[in-house]
mmJSON file of the N, C-alpha and C atoms, coordinates in Angstrom:
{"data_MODEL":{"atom_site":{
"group_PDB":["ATOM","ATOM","ATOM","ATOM","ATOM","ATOM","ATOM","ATOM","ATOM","ATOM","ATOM","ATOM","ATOM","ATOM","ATOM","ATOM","ATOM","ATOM","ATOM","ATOM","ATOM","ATOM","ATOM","ATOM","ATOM","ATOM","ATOM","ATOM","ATOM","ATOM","ATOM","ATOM","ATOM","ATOM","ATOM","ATOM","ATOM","ATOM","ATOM","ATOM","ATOM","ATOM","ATOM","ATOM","ATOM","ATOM","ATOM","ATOM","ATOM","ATOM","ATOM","ATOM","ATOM","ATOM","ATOM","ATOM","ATOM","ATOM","ATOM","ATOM","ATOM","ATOM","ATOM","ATOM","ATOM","ATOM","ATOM","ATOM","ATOM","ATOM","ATOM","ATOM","ATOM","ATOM","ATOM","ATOM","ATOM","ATOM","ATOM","ATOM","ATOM","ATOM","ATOM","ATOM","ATOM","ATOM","ATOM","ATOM","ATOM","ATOM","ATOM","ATOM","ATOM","ATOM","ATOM","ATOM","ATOM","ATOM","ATOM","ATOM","ATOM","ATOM","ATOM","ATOM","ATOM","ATOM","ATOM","ATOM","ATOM","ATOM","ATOM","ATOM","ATOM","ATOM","ATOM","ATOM","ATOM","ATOM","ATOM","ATOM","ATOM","ATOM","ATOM","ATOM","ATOM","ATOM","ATOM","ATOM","ATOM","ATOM","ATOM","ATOM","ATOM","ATOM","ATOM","ATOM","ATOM","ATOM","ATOM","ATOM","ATOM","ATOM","ATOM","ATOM","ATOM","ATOM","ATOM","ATOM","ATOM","ATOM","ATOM","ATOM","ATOM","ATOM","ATOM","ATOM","ATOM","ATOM","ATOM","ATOM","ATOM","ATOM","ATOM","ATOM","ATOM","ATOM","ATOM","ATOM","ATOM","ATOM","ATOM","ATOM","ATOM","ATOM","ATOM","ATOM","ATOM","ATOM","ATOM","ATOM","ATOM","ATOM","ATOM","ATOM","ATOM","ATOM","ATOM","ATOM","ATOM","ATOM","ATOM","ATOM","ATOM","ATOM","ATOM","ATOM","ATOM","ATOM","ATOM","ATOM","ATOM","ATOM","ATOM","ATOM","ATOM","ATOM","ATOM","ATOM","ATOM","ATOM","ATOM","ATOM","ATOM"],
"id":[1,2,3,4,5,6,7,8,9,10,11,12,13,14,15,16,17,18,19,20,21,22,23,24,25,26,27,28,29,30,31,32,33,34,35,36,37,38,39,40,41,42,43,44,45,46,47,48,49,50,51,52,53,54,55,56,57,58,59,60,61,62,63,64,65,66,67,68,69,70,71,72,73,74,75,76,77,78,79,80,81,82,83,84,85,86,87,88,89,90,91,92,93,94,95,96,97,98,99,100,101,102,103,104,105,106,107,108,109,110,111,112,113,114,115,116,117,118,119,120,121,122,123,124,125,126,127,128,129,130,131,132,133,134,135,136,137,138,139,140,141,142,143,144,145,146,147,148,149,150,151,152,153,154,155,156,157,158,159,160,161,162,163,164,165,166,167,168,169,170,171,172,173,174,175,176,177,178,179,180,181,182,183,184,185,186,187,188,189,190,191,192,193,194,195,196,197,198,199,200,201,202,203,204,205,206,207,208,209,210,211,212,213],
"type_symbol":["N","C","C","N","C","C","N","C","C","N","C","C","N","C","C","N","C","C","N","C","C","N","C","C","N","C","C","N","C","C","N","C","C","N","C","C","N","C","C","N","C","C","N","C","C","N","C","C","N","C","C","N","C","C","N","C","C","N","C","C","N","C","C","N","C","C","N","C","C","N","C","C","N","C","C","N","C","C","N","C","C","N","C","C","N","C","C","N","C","C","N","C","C","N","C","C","N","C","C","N","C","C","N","C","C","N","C","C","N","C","C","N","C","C","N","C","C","N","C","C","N","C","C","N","C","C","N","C","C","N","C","C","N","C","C","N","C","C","N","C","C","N","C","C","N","C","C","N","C","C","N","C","C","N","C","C","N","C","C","N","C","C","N","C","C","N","C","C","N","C","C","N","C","C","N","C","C","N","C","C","N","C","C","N","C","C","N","C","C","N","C","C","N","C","C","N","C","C","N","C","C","N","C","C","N","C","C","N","C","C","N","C","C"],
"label_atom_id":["N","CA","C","N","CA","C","N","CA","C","N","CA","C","N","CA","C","N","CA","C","N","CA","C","N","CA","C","N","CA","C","N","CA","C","N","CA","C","N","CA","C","N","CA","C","N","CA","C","N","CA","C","N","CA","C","N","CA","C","N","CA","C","N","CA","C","N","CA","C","N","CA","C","N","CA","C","N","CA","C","N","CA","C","N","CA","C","N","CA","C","N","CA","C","N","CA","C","N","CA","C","N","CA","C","N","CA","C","N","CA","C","N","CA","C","N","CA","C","N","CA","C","N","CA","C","N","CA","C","N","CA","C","N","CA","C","N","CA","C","N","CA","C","N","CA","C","N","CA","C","N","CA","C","N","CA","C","N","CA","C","N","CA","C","N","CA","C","N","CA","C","N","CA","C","N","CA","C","N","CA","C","N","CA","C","N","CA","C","N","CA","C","N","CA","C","N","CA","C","N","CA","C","N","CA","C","N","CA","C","N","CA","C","N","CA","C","N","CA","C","N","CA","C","N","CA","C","N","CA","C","N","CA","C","N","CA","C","N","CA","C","N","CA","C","N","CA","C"],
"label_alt_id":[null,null,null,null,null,null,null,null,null,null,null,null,null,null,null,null,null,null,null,null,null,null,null,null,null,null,null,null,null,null,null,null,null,null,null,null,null,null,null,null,null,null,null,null,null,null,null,null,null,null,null,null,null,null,null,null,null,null,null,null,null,null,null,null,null,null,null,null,null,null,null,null,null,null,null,null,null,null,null,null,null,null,null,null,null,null,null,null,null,null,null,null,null,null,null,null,null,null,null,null,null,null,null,null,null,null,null,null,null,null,null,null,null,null,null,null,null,null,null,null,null,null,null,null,null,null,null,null,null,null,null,null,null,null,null,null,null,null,null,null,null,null,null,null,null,null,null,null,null,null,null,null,null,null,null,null,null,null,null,null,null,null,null,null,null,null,null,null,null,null,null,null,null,null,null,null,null,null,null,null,null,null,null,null,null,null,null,null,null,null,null,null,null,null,null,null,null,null,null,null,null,null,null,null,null,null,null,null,null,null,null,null,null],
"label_comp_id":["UNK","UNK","UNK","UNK","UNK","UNK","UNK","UNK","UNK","UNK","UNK","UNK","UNK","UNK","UNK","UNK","UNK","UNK","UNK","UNK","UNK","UNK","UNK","UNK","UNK","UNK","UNK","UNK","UNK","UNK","UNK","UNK","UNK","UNK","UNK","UNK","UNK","UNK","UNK","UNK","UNK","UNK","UNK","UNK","UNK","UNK","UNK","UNK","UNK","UNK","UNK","UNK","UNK","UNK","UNK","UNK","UNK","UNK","UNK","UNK","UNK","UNK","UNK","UNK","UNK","UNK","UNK","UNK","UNK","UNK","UNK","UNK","UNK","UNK","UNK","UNK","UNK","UNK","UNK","UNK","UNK","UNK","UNK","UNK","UNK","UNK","UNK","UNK","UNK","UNK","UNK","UNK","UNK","UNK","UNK","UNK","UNK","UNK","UNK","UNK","UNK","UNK","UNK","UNK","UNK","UNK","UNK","UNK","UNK","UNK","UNK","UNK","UNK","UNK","UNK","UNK","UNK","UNK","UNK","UNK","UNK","UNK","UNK","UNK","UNK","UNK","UNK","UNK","UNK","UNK","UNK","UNK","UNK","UNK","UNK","UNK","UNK","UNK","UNK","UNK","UNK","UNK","UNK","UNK","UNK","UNK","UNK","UNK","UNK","UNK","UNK","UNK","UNK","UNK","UNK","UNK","UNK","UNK","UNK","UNK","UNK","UNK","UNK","UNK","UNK","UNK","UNK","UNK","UNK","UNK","UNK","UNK","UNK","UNK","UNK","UNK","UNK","UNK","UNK","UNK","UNK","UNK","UNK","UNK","UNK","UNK","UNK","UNK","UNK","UNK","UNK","UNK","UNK","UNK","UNK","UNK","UNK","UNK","UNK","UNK","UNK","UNK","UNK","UNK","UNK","UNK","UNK","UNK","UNK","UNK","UNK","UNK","UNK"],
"label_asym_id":["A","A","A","A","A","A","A","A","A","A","A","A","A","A","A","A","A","A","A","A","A","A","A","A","A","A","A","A","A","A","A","A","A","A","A","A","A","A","A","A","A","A","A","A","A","A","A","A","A","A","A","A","A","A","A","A","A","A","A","A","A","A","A","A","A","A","A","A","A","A","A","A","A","A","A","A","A","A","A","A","A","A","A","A","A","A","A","A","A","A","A","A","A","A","A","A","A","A","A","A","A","A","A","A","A","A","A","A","A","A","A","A","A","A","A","A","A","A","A","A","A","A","A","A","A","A","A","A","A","A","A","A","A","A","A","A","A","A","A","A","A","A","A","A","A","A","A","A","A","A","A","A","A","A","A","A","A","A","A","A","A","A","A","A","A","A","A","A","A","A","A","A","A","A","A","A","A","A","A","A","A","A","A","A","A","A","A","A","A","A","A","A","A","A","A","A","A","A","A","A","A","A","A","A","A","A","A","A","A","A","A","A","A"],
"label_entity_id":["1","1","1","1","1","1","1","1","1","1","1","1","1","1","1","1","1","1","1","1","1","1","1","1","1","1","1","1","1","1","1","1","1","1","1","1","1","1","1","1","1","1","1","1","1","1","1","1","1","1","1","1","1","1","1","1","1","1","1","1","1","1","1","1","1","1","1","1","1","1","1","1","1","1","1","1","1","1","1","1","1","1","1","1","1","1","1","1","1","1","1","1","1","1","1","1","1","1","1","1","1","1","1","1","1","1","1","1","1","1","1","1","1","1","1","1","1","1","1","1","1","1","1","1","1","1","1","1","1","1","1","1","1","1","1","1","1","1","1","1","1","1","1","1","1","1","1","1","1","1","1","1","1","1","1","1","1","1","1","1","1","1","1","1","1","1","1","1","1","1","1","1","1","1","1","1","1","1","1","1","1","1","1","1","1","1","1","1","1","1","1","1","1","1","1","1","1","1","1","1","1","1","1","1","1","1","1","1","1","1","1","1","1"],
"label_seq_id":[1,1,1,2,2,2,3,3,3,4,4,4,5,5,5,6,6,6,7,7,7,8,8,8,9,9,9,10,10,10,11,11,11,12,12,12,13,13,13,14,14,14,15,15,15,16,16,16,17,17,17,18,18,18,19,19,19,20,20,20,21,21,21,22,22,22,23,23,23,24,24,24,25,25,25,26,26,26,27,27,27,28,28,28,29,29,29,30,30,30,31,31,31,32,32,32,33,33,33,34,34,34,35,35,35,36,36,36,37,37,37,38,38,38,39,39,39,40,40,40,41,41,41,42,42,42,43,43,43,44,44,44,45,45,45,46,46,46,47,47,47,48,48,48,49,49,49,50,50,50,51,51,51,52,52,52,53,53,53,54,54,54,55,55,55,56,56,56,57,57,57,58,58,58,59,59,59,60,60,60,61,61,61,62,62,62,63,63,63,64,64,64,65,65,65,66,66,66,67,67,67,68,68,68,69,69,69,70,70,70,71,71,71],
"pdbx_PDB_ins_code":[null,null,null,null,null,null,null,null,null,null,null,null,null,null,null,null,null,null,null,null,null,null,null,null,null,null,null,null,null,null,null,null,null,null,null,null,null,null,null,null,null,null,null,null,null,null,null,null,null,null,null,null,null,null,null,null,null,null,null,null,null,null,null,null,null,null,null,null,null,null,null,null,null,null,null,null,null,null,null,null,null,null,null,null,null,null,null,null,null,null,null,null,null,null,null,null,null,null,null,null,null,null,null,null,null,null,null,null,null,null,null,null,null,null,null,null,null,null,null,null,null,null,null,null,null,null,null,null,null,null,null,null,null,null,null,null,null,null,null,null,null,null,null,null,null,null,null,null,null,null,null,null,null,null,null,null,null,null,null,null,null,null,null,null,null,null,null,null,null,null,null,null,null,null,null,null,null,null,null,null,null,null,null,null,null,null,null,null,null,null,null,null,null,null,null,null,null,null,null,null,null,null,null,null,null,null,null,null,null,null,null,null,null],
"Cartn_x":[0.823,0.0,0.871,2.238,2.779,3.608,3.831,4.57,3.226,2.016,1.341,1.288,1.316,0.998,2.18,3.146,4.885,4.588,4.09,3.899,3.257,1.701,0.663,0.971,1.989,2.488,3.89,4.376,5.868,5.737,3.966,3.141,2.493,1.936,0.776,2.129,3.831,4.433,4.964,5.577,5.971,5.045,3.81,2.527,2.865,2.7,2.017,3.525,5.311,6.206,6.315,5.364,5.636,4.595,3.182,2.567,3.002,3.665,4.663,5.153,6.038,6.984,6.335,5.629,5.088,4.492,3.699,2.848,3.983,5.096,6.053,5.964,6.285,6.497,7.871,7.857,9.129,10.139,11.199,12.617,12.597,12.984,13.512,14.585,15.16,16.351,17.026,18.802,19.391,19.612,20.332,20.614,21.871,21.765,23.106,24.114,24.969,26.391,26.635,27.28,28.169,29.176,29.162,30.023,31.125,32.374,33.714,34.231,35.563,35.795,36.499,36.364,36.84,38.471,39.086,40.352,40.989,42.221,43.008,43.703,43.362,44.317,45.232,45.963,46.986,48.007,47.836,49.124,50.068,51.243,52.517,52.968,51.425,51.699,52.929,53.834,54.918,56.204,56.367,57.151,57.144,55.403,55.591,56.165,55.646,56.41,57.714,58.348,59.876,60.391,59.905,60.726,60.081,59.397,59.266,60.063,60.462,61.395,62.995,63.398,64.869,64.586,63.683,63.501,63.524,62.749,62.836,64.145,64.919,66.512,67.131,67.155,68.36,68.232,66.752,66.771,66.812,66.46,66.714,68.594,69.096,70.961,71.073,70.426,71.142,70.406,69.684,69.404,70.072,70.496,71.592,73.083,73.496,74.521,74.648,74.108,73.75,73.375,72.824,72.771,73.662,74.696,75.903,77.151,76.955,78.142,77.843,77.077,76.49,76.61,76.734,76.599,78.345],
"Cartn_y":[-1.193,0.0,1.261,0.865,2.299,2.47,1.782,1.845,2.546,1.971,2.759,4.013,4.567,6.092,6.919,6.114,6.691,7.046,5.857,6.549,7.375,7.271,8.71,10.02,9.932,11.662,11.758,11.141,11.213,11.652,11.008,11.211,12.542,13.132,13.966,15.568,14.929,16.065,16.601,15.512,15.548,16.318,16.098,16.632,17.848,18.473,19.873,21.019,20.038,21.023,20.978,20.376,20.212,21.396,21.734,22.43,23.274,24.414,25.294,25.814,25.126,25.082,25.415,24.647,24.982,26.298,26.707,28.279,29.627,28.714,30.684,30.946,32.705,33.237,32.595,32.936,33.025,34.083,33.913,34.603,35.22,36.455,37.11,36.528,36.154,36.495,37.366,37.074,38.574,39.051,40.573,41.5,40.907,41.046,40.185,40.948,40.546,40.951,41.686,42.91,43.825,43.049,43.457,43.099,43.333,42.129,42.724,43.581,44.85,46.051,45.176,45.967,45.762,45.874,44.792,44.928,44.059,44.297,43.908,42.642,41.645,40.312,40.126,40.855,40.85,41.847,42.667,43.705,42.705,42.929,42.35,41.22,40.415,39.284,38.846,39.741,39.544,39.439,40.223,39.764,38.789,38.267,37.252,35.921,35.872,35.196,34.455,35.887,35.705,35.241,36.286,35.192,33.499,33.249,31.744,31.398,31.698,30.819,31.251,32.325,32.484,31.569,31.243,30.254,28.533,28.277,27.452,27.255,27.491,27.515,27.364,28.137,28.057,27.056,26.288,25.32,24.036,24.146,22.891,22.511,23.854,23.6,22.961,23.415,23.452,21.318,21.379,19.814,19.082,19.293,18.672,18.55,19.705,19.397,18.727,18.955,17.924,16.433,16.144,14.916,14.351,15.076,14.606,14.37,15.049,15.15,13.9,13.701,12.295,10.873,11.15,9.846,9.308],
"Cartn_z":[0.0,0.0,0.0,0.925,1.067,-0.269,-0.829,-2.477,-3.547,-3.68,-4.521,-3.632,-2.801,-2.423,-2.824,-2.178,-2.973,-4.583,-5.055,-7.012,-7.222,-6.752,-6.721,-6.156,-5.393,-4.959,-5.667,-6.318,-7.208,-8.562,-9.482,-10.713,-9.914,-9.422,-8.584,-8.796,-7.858,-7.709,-9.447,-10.187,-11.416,-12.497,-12.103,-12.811,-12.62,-11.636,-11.289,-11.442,-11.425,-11.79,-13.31,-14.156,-15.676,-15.593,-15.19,-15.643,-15.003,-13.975,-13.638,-14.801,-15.475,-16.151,-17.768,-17.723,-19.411,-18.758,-17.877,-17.683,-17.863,-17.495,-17.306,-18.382,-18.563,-19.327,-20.388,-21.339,-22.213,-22.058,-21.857,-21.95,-23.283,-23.195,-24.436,-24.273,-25.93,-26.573,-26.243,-26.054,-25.732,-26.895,-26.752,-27.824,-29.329,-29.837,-30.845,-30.651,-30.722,-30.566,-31.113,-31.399,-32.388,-33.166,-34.798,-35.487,-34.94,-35.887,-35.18,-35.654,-35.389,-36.063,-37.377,-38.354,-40.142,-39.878,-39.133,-39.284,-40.571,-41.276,-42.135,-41.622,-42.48,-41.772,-42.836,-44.079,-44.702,-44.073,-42.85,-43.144,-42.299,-43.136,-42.748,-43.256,-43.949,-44.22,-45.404,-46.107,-46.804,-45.871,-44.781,-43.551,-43.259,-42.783,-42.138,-43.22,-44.221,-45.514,-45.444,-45.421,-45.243,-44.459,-43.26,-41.916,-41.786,-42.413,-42.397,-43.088,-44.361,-45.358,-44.406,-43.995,-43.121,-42.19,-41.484,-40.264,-41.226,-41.907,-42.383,-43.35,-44.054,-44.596,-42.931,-42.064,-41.255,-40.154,-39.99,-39.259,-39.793,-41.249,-42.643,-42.704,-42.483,-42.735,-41.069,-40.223,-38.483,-38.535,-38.896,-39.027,-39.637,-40.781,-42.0,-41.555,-40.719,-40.212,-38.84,-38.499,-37.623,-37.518,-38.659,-38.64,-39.669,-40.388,-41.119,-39.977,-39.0,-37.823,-37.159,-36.977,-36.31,-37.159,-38.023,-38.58,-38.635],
"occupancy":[1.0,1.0,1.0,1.0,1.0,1.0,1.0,1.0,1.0,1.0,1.0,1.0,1.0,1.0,1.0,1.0,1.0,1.0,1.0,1.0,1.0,1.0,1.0,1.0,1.0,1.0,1.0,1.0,1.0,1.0,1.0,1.0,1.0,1.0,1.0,1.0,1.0,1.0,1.0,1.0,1.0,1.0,1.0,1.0,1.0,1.0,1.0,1.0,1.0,1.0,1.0,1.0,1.0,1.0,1.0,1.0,1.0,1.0,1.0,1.0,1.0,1.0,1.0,1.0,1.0,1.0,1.0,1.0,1.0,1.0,1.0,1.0,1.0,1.0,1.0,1.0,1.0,1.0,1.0,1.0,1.0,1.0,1.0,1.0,1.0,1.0,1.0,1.0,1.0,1.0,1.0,1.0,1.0,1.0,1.0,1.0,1.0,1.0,1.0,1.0,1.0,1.0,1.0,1.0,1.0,1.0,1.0,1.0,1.0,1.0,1.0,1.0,1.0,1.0,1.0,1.0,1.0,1.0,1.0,1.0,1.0,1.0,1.0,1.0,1.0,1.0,1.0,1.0,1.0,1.0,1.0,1.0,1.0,1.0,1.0,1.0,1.0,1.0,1.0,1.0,1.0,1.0,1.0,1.0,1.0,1.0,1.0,1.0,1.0,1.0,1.0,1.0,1.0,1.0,1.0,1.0,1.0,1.0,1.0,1.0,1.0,1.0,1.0,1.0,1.0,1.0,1.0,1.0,1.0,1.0,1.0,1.0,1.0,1.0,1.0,1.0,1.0,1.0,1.0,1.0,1.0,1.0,1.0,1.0,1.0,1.0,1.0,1.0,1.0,1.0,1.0,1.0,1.0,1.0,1.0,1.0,1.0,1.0,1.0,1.0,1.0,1.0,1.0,1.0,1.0,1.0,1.0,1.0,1.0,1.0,1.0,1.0,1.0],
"B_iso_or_equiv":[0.0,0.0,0.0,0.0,0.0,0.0,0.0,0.0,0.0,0.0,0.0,0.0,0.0,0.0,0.0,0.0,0.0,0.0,0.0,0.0,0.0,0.0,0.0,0.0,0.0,0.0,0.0,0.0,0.0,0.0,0.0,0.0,0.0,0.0,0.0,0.0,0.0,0.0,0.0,0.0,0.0,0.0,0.0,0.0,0.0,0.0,0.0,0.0,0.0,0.0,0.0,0.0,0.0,0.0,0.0,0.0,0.0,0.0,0.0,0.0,0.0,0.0,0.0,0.0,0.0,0.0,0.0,0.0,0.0,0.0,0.0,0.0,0.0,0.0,0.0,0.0,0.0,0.0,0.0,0.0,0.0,0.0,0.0,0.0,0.0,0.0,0.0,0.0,0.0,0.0,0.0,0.0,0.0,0.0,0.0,0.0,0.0,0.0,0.0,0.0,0.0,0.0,0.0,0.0,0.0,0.0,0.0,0.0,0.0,0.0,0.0,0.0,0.0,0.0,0.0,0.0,0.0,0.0,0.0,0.0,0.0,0.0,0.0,0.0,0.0,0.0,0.0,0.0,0.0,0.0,0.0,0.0,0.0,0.0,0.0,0.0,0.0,0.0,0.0,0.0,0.0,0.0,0.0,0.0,0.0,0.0,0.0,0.0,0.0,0.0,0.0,0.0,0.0,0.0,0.0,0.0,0.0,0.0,0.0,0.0,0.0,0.0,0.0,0.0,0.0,0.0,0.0,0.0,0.0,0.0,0.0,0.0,0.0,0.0,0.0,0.0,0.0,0.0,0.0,0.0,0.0,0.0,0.0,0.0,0.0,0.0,0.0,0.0,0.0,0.0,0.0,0.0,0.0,0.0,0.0,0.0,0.0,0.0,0.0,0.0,0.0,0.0,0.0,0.0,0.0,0.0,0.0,0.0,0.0,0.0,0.0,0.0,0.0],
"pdbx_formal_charge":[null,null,null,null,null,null,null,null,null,null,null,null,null,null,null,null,null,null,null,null,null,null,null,null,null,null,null,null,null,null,null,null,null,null,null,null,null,null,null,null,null,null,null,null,null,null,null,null,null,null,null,null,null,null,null,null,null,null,null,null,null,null,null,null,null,null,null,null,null,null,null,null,null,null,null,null,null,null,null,null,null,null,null,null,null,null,null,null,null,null,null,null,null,null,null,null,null,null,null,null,null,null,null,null,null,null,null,null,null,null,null,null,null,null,null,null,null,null,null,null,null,null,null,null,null,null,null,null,null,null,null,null,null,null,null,null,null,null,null,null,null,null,null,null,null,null,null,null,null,null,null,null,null,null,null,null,null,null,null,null,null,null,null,null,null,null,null,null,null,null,null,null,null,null,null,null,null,null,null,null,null,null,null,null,null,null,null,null,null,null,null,null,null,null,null,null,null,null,null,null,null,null,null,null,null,null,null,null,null,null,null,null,null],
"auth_seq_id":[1,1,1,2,2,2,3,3,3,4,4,4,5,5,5,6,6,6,7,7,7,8,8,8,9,9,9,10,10,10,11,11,11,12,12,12,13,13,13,14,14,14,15,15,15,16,16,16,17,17,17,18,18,18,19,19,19,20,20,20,21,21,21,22,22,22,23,23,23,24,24,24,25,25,25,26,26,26,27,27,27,28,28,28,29,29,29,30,30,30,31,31,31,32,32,32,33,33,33,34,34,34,35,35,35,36,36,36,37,37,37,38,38,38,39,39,39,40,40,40,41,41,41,42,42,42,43,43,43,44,44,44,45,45,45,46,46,46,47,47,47,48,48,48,49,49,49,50,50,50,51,51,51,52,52,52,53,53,53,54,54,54,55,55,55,56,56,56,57,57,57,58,58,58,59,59,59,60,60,60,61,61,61,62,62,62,63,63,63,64,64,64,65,65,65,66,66,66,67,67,67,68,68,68,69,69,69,70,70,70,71,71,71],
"auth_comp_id":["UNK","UNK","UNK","UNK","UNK","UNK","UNK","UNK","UNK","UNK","UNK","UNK","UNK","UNK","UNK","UNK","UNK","UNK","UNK","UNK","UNK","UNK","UNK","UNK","UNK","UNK","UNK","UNK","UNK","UNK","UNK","UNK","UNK","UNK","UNK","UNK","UNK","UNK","UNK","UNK","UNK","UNK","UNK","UNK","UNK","UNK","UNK","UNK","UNK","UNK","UNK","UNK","UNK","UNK","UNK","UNK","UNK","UNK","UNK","UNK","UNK","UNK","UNK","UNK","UNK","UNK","UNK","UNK","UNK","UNK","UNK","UNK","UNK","UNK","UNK","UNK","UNK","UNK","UNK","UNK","UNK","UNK","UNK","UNK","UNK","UNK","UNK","UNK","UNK","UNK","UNK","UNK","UNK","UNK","UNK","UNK","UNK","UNK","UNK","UNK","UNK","UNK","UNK","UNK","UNK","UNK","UNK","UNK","UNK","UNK","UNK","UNK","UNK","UNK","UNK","UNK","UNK","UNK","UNK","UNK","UNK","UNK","UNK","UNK","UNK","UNK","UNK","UNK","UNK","UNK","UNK","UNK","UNK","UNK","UNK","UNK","UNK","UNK","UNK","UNK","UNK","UNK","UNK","UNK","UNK","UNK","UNK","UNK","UNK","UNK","UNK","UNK","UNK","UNK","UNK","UNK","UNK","UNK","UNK","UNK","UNK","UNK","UNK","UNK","UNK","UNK","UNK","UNK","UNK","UNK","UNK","UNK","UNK","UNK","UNK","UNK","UNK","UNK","UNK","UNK","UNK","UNK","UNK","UNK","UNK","UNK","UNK","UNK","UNK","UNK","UNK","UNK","UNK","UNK","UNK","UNK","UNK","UNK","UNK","UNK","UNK","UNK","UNK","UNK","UNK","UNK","UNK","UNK","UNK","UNK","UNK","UNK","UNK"],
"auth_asym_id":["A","A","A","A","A","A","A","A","A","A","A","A","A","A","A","A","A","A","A","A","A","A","A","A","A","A","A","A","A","A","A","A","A","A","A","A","A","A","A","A","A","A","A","A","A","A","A","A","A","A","A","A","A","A","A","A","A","A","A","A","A","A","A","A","A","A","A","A","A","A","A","A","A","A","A","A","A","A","A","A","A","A","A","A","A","A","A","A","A","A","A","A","A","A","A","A","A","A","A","A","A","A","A","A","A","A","A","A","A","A","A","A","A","A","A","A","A","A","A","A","A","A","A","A","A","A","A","A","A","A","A","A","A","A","A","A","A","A","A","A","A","A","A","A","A","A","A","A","A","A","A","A","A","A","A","A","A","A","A","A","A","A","A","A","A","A","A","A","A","A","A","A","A","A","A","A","A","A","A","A","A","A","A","A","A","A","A","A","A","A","A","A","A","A","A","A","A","A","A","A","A","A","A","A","A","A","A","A","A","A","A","A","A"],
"auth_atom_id":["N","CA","C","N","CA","C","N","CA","C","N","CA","C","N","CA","C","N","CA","C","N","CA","C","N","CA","C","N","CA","C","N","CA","C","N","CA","C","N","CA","C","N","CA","C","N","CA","C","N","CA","C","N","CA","C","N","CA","C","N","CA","C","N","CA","C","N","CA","C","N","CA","C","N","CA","C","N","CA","C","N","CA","C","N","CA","C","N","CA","C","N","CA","C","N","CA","C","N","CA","C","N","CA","C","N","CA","C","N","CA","C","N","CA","C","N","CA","C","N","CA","C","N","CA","C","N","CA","C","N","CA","C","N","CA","C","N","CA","C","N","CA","C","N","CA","C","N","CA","C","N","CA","C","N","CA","C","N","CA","C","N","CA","C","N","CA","C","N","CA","C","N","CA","C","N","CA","C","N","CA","C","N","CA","C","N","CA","C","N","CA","C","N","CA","C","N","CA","C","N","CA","C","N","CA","C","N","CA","C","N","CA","C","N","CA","C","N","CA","C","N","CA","C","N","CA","C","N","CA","C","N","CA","C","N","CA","C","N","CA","C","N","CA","C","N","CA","C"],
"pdbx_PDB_model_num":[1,1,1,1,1,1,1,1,1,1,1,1,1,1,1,1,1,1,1,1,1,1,1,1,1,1,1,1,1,1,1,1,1,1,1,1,1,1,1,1,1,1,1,1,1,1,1,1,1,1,1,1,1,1,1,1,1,1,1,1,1,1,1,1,1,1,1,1,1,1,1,1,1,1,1,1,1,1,1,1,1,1,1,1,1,1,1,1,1,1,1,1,1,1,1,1,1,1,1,1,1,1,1,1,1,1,1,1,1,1,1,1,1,1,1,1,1,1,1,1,1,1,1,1,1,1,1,1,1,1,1,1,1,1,1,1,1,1,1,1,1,1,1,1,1,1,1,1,1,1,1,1,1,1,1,1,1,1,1,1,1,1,1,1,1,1,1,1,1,1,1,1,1,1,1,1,1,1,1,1,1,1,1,1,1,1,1,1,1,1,1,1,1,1,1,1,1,1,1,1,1,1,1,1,1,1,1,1,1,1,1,1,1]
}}}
């Protein structure tokens, strides 16, 4: 007996926080974000170019000799 009363007030409590819940109001949406500022994603990019190929040559030779010294 005390198990069906446990289900009828567990269905009874479940009931009545679903209809709570469906009654509230709706939340506005917040505001949208501001675009981001119109910045340039090429300046410099011929620098940056270069110093990759000087980085890449001088760590391509620092490997080569290195692994000719070793062998």
């Amino acid at each position: 007996m005390r198990t069906i009363m446990n289900k009828i007030i567990t269905i009874l409590v479940v009931l009545f926080s679903i209809q709570g819940v469906l009654a509230a109001t709706p939340v506005e949406p917040p505001p949208p974000t501001p675009p981001p500022p119109g910045l340039p994603i090429d300046g410099g990019l011929v620098v940056l170019f270069l110093l990759a190929l000087v980085s890449g040559y001088y760590l391509s030779k620092k490997y080569i000799s290195t692994k000719k010294g070793s062998i």
